[in-house]
N, C-alpha and C positions, 0 to 999 in steps of 0.2 A: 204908414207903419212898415210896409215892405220896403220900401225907400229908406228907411233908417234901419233895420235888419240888414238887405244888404249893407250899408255904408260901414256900421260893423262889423261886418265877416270882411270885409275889405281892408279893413283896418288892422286888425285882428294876425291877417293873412301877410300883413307886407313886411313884417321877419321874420317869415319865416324861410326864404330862400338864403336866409344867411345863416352858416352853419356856425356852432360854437367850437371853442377853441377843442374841447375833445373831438370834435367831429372833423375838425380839419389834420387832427396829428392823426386819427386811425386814419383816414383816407389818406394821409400822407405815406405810413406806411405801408398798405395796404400795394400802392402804385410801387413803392421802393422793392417788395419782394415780389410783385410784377416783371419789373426789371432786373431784380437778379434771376430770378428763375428762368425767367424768356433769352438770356445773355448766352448769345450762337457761343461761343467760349466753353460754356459749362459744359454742352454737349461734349466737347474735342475732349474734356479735364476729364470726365466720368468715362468716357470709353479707356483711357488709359488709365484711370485709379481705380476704373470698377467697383465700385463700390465701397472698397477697401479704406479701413479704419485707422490702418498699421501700415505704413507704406516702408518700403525698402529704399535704402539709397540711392539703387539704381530707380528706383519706380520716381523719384524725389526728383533726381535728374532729369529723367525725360518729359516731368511735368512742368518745370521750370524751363527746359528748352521750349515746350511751350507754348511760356508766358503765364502756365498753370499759376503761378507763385501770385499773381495781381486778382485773381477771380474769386471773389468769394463761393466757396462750395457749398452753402446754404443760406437761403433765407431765412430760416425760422432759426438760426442759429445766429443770427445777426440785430443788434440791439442799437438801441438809440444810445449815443453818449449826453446828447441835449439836442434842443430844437424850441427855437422860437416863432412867434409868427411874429408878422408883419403888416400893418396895414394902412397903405398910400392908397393911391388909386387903384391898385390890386393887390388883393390878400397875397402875401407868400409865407408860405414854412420853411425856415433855414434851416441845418443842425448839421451835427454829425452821427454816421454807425459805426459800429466797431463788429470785428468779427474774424475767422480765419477761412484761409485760404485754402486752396487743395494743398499746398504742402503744409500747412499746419502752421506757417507766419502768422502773425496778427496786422490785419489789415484796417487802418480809418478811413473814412473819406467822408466828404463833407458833401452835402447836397441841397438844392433851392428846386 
C-alpha cells in the first residue's frame, strides 16, 4: 500500500516543475524589468533628468548626448506589445515592449 501511495505522489509530482503559459510570461516580465531597472545607463539618465516629468530642451539635449534617448525610464511604465512561447527542446518567450524613454521617444524592442 505504501509502495502505490508513493508511486502516486510521484506521478502526481512529475508536472509539476513545468510551469504554464501564465507563469512563464509573468516570470518573463518580471526578469524584463530586472533588466531595465538594473541597466548602469538609467543611473547616468536620472542624475541628469532628476526626476523631472517636464524636461527643457536644453535638459532633452544633454540626455540624448547621452544616449538618454535609447533607455527606457521605467519599468513599470513599459508594456508587452505580444509574446509567444515556444517549445523545442527549451521553452522560450519571444515578444516585443513598448515604452518611452527619458526624452519622451517611444521606444520598441523585441526580446527572447
Amino acid at each position: 500500500m505504501k509502495f502505490k501511495g508513493a508511486l502516486l505522489l510521484c506521478l502526481l509530482l512529475v508536472g509539476c516543475d513545468k510551469p504554464n503559459d501564465t507563469q512563464l510570461v509573468t516570470e518573463t516580465g518580471r526578469e524584463l524589468q530586472r533588466t531595465i531597472d538594473t541597466n548602469p545607463m538609467r543611473i547616468t539618465c536620472e542624475k541628469i533628468a532628476k526626476g523631472r516629468e517636464w524636461l527643457s530642451r536644453n535638459m532633452v539635449r544633454k540626455l540624448e548626448a547621452q544616449g538618454c534617448d535609447q533607455v527606457f525610464r521605467s519599468a513599470t511604465e513599459t508594456n508587452f506589445t505580444d509574446s509567444t512561447i515556444y517549445r523545442r527542446t527549451m521553452t522560450m518567450v519571444c515578444g516585443g515592449i513598448h515604452g518611452q524613454s527619458f526624452t519622451g521617444t517611444e521606444l520598441t524592442r523585441r526580446f527572447i
